[in-house]
C-alpha positions as CSV (number, residue, x, y, z in Angstrom):
1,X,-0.4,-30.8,9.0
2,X,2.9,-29.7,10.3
3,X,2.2,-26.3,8.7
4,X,-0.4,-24.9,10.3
5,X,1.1,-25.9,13.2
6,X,4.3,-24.3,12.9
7,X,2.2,-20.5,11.7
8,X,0.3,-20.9,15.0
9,X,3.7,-21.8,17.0
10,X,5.0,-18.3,15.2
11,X,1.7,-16.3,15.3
12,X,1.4,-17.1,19.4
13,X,5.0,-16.2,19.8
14,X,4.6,-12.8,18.0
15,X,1.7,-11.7,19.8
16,X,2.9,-12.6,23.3
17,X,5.9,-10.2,22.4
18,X,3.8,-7.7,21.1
19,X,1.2,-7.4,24.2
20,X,4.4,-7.7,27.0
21,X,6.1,-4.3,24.7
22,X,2.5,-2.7,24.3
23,X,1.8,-2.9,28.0
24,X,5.4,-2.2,29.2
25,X,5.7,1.0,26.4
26,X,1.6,1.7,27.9
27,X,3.1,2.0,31.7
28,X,5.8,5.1,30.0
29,X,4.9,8.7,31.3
30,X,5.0,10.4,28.5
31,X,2.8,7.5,26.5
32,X,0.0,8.5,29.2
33,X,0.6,12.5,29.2
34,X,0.3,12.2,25.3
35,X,-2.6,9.5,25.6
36,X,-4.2,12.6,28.0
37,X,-3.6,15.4,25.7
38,X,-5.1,13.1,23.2
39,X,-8.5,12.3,25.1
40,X,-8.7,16.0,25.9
41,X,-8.6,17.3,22.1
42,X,-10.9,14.4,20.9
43,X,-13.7,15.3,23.6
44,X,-13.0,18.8,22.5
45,X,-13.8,18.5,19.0
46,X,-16.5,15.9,19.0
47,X,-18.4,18.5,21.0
48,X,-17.2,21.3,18.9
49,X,-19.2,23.5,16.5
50,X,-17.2,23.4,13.8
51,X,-17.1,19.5,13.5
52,X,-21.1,19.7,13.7
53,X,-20.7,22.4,10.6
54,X,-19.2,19.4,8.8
55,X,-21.1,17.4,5.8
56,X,-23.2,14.6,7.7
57,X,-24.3,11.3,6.6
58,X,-26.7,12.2,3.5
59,X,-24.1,14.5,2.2
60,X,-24.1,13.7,-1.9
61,X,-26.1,10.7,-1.1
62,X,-27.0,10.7,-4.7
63,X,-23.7,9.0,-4.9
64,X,-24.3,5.8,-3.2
65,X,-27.0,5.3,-5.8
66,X,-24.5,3.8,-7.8
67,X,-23.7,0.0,-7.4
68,X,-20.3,0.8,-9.0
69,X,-19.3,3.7,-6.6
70,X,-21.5,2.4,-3.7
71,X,-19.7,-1.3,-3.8
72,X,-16.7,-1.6,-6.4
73,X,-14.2,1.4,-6.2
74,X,-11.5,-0.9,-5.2
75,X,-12.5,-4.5,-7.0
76,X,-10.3,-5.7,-8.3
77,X,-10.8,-5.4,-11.5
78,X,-10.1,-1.2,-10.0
79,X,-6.7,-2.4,-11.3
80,X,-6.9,-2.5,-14.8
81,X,-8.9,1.2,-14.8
82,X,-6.5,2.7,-12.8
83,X,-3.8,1.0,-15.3
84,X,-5.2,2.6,-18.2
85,X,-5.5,5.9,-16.6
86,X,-2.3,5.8,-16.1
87,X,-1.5,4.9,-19.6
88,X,-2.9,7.3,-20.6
89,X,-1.5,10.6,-18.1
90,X,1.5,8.9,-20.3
91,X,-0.2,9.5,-23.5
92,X,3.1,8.2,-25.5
93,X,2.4,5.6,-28.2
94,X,2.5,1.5,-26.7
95,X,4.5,-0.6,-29.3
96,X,2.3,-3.6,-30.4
97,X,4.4,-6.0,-28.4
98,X,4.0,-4.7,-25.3
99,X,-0.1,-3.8,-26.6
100,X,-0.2,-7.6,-26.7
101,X,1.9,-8.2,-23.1
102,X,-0.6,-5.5,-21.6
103,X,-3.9,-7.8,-23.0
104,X,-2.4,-11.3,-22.0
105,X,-1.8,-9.6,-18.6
106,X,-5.5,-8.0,-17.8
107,X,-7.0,-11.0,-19.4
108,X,-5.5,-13.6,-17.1
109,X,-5.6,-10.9,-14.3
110,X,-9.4,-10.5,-14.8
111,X,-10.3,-14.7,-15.2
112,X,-7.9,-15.3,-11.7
113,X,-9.5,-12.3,-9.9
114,X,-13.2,-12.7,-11.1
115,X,-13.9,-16.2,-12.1
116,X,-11.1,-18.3,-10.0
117,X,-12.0,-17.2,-6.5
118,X,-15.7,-18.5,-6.9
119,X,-15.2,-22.2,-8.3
120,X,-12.1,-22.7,-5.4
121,X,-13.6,-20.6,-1.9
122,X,-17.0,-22.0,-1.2
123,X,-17.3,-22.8,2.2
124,X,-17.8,-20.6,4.9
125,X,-15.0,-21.6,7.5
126,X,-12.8,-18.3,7.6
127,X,-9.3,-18.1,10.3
128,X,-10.8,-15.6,12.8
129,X,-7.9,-13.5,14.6
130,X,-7.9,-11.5,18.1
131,X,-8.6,-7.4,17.5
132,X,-7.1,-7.2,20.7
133,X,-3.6,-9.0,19.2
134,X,-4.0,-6.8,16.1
135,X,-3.7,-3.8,17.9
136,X,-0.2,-4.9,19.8
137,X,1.1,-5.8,17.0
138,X,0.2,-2.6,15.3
139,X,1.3,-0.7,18.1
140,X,4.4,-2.5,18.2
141,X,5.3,-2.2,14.4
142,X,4.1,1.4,14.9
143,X,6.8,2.3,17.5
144,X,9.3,0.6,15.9
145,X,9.4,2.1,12.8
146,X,9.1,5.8,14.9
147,X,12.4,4.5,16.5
148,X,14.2,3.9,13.1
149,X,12.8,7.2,12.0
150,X,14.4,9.4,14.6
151,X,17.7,7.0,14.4
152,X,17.5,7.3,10.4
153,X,17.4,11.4,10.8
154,X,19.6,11.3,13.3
155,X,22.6,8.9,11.1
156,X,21.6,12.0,8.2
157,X,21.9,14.6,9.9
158,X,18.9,16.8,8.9
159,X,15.1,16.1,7.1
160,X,15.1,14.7,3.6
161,X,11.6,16.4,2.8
162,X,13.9,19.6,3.4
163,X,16.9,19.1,1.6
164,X,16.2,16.6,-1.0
165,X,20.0,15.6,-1.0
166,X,19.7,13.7,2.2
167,X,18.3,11.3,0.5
168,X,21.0,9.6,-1.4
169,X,22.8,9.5,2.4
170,X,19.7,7.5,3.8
171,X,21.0,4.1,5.0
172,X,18.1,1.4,3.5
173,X,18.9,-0.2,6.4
174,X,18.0,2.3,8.8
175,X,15.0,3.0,6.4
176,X,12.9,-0.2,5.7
177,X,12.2,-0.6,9.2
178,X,10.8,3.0,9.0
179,X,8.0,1.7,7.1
180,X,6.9,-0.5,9.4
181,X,4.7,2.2,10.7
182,X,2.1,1.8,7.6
183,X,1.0,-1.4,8.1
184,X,1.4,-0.5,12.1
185,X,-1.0,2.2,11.5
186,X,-3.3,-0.4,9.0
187,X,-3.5,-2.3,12.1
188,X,-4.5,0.1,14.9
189,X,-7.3,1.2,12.2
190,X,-8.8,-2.3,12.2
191,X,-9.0,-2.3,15.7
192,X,-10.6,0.9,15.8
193,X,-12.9,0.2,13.0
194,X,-13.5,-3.4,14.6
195,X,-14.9,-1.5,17.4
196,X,-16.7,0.7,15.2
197,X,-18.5,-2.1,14.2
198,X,-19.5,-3.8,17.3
199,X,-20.7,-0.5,18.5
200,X,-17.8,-0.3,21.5
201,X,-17.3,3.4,19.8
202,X,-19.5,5.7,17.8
203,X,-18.9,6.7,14.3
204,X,-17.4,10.2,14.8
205,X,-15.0,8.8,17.7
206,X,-14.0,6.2,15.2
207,X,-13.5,8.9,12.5
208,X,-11.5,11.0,14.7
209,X,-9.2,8.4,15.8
210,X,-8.4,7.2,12.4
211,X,-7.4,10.3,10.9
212,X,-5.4,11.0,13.5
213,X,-3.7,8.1,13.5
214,X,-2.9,8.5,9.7
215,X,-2.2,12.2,9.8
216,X,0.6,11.2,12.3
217,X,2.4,8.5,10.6
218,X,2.0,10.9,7.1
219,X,3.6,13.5,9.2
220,X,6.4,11.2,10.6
221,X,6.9,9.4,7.3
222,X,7.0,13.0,5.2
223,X,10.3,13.7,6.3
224,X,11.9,11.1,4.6
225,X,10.8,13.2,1.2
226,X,9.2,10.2,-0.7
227,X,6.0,10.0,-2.3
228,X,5.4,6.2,-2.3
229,X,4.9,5.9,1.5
230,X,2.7,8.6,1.9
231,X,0.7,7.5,-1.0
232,X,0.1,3.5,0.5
233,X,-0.4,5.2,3.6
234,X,-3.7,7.6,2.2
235,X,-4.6,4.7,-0.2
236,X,-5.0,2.1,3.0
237,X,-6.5,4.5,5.3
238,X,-9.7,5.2,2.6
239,X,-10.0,1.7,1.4
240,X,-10.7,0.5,4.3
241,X,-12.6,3.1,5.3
242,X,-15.0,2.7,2.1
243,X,-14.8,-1.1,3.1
244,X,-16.2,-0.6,6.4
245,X,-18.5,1.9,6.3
246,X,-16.0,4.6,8.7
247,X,-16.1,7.1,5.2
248,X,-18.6,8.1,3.1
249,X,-17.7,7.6,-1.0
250,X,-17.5,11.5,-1.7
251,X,-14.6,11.3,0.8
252,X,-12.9,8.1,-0.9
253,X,-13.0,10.1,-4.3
254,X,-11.2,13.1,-2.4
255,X,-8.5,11.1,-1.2
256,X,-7.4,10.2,-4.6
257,X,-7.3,14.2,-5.1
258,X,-5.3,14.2,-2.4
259,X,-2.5,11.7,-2.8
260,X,-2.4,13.2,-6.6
261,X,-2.0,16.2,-4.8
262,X,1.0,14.7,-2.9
263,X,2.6,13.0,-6.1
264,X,2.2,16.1,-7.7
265,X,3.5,18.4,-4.9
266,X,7.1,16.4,-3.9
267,X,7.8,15.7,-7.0
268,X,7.6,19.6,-8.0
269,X,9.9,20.3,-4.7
270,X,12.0,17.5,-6.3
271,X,12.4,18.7,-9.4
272,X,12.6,22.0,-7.9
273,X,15.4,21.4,-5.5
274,X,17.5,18.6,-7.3
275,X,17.2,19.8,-11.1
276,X,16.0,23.7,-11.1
277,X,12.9,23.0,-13.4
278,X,11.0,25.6,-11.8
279,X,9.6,27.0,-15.2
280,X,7.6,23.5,-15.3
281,X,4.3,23.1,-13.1
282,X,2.7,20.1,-10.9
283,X,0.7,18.2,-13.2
284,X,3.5,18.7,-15.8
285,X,6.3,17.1,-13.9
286,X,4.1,14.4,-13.2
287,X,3.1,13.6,-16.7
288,X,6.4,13.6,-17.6
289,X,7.6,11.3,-14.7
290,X,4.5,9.2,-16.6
291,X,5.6,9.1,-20.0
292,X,9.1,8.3,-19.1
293,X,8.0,5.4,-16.9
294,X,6.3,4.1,-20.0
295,X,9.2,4.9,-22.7
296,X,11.1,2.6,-20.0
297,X,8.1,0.1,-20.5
298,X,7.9,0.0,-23.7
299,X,11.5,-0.7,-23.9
300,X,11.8,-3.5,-21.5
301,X,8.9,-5.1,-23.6
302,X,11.3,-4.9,-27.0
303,X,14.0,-6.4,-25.2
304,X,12.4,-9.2,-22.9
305,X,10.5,-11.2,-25.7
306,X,7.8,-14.6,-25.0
307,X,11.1,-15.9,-22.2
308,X,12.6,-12.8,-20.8
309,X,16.0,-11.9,-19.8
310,X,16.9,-12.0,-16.4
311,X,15.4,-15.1,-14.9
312,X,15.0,-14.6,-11.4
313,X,17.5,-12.2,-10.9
314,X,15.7,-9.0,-10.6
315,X,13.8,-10.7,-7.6
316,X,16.8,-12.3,-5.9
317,X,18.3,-8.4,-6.0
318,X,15.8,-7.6,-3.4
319,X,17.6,-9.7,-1.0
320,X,19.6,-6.9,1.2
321,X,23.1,-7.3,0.5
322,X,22.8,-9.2,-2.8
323,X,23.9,-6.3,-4.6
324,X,22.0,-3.9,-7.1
325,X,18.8,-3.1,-5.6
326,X,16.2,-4.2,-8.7
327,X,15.4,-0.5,-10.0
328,X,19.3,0.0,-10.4
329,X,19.0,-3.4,-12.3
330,X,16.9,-1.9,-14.3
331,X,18.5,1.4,-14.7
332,X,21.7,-0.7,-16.0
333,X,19.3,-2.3,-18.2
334,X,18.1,-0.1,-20.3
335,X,20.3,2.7,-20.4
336,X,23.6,0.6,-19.5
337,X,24.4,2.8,-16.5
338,X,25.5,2.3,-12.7
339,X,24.1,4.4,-10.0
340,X,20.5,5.1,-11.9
341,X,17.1,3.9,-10.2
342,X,14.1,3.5,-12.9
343,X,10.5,2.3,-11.9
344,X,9.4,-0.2,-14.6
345,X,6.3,-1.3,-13.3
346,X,4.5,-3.8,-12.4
347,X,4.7,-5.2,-16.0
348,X,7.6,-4.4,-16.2
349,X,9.6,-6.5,-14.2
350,X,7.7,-9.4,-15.3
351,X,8.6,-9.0,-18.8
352,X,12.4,-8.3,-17.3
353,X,12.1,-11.7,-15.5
354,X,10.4,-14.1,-17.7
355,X,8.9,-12.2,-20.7
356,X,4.8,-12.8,-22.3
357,X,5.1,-16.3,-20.0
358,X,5.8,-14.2,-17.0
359,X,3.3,-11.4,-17.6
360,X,0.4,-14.2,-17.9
361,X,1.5,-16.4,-14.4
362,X,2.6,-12.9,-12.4
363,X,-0.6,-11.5,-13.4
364,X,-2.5,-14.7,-12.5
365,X,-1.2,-14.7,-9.4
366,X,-1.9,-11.8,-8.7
367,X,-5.4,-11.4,-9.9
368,X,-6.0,-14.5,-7.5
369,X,-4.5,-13.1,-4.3
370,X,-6.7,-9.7,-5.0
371,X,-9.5,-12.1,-5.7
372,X,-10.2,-14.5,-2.8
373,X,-8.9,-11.2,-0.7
374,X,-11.6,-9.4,-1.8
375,X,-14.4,-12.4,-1.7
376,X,-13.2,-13.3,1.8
377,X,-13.4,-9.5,3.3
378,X,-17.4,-9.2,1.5
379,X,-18.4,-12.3,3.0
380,X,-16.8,-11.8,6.2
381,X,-17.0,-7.9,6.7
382,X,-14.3,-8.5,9.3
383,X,-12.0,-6.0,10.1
384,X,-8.7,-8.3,10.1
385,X,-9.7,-8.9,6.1
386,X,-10.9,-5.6,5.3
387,X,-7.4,-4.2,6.5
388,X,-5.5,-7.5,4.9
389,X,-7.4,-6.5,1.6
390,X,-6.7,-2.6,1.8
391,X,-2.6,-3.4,2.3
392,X,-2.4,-5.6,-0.9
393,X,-4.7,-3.0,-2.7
394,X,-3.0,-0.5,-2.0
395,X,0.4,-1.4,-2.9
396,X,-0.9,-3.2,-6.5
397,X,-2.1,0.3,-7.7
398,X,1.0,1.9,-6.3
399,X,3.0,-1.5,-8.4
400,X,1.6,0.1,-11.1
401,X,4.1,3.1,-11.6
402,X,6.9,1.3,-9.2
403,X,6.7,-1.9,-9.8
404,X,6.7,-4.8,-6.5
405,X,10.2,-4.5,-5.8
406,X,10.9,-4.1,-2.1
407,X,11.0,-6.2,0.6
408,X,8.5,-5.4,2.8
409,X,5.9,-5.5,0.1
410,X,7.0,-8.9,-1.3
411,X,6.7,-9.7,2.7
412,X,3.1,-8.3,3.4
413,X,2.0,-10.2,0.0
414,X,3.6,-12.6,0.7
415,X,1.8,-13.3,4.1
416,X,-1.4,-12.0,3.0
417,X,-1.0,-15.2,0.7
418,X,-0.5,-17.9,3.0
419,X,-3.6,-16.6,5.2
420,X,-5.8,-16.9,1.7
421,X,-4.7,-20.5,0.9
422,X,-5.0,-21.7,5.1
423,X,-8.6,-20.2,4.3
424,X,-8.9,-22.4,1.1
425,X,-7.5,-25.4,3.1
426,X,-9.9,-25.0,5.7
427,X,-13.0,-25.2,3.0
428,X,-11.9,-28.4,1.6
């Protein structure tokens, strides 16, 4: 009992702290000149004629004719499609151990995600949570991370997205707290879809202020010059958009164009800048940025057998200051060198850690997180769960490729977690 007692002690704090900075920061000139400028350009275009020269409603409505595009985009079981396509952008042979690692892992993925969530959540007593604390804490996390941003360009000395260089001088640091702004900005969109919902705002207002709040923190976050950010950020935004109704499916389908289309392009500007492969184009660097991430897989596979080889290790090396961050791990791993970051993903560093054993729980696990996520947020349509869902989501099919190795990711699963089994304890 001491438990939930001690997460409430902790949640109250937090959101005290966050409405005294969000009505302090709120009372700033410049917040209310910009918050001006703002009301002034959305009035402007909701009444403008080229917003009304936009697709409506029943735009490609044929689409929503289909259960699986109309309900299941982003089940779940999204996961192991999106996997595969991946596997095969690769196209490089899978040795038969890791064929057999790769079926273990969907199989216990699918019964923990599918099956699991049914036979343990069957009450309907959900943890309900303030919009109004949602949004302060978004804000809050939003502004922070915009803080570390101009401190982290400032310690460089220039933008990253620029010269490409400036990366290897980024201070992590300085830099994780910089990504505090994408689940800021997953926060201020439930709010603003919550009032979508209760009809406090109409659909296009909700529209507008969503995108906007995206396009900034994709601006602000571009200038670091990485693609994973950017990607979580796009992937969030239209999940729970296509969760709550804010976007129609034909626009969820185009934001997968569109985050390909910013894999694609910074890694071309990459490869460009840091290793003169301009004779190579877009969709060529990025299938070979695929096929190498798989060579890498296949090789951890060989060498991590039914018990694996590191044992907790690669995990504890996300601890800041323990070293070795876990893709230099790995980069010392398999091609015994210091200094070299490889993405092995997501099964990846579960074979590194505790081989076929750690493939079956890892996936388990997280087959049941995604699971009662995604049962809680249809039963409850709320916007605290639709965004909750859309972060874990997100980040899973970005694990794919990268792998859950950084701290803040661990965190937000972490957290998303403990609210999942506080829901199961409240159904007993």
């Amino acid at each position: 009992m001491k438990v939930p007692i001690i997460m409430s002690q902790i949640y109250d704090t937090t959101r005290r702290l966050c409405k005294s900075f969000e009505w302090k920061f709120k009372e700033a000139f410049i917040f209310n000149l910009l918050l001006a400028l703002f009301m002034g350009i959305e009035e402007k275009w909701l009444n403008s004629f080229i917003k009304s020269m936009y697709p409506g409603h029943n735009f490609l409505s044929s689409l929503k004719r289909s259960r699986v595009l109309k309900n299941h985009i982003f089940s779940p079981p999204s996961f192991i499609v999106f996997f595969s396509m991946f596997m095969a952008l690769a196209a490089i042979p899978v040795q038969k151990t890791l064929q057999i690692n790769i079926l273990i892992g969907f199989s216990c993925f699918l019964l923990f995600s599918v099956i699991m969530p049914g036979v343990i959540l069957r009450g309907d007593r959900y943890l309900r949570f303030s919009i109004d604390d949602i949004r302060s804490m978004g804000f809050t996390l939003f502004i922070i991370g915009s803080a570390f941003l101009a401190i982290t360009l400032t310690d460089v000395g220039g933008i990253p997205l620029l010269k490409p260089s400036l990366r290897y001088l980024l201070n992590p640091k300085l830099t994780i707290p910089v990504y505090l702004m994408i689940p800021g900005t997953a926060f201020m969109l439930a709010y603003i879809t919550d009032k979508m919902q209760k009809s406090v705002i109409d659909r296009s207002t909700a529209r507008f202020r969503a995108i906007t709040v995206s396009l900034t923190c994709l601006v602000m976050l571009a200038l670091l010059g990485y693609r994973t950010p950017l990607v979580a950020v796009i992937l969030i935004t239209f999940i729970m958009g296509y969760y709550s109704g804010l976007f129609e499916i034909w626009e969820v389908l185009g934001s997968f164009a569109v985050a390909l289309m910013i894999i694609m392009g910074i890694g071309y500007f990459r490869s460009v800048e840091e290793y003169s492969l301009s004779n190579l184009g877009p969709l060529t660097v990025l299938k070979m940025r695929a096929s190498f991430t798989m060579s890498i897989l296949n090789r951890l596979s060989a060498l991590a057998g039914m018990t694996g080889v590191m044992h907790g290790d690669l995990t504890l090396s996300m601890i800041p200051g323990a070293g070795s961050g876990p893709r230099a791990l790995i980069g010392k791993l398999v091609l015994w060198r210091t200094g070299v970051t490889i993405t092995p993903t997501l099964f990846g560093q579960m074979l590194v850690e505790f081989g076929t054993i750690g493939v079956a729980f890892g996936m388990s696990i997280l087959g049941l997180i995604l699971g009662i996520g995604y049962r809680i947020m249809q039963k409850t349509r709320d916007s605290f769960y639709i965004m909750l869902y859309s972060i874990v989501m997100a980040y899973c099919l970005i694990s794919i490729e990268t792998g859950i190795l950084d701290q803040l990711v661990v965190i937000y699963i972490l957290c998303a977690f403990i609210i999942y089994i506080y829901n199961i304890y409240l159904n007993i």
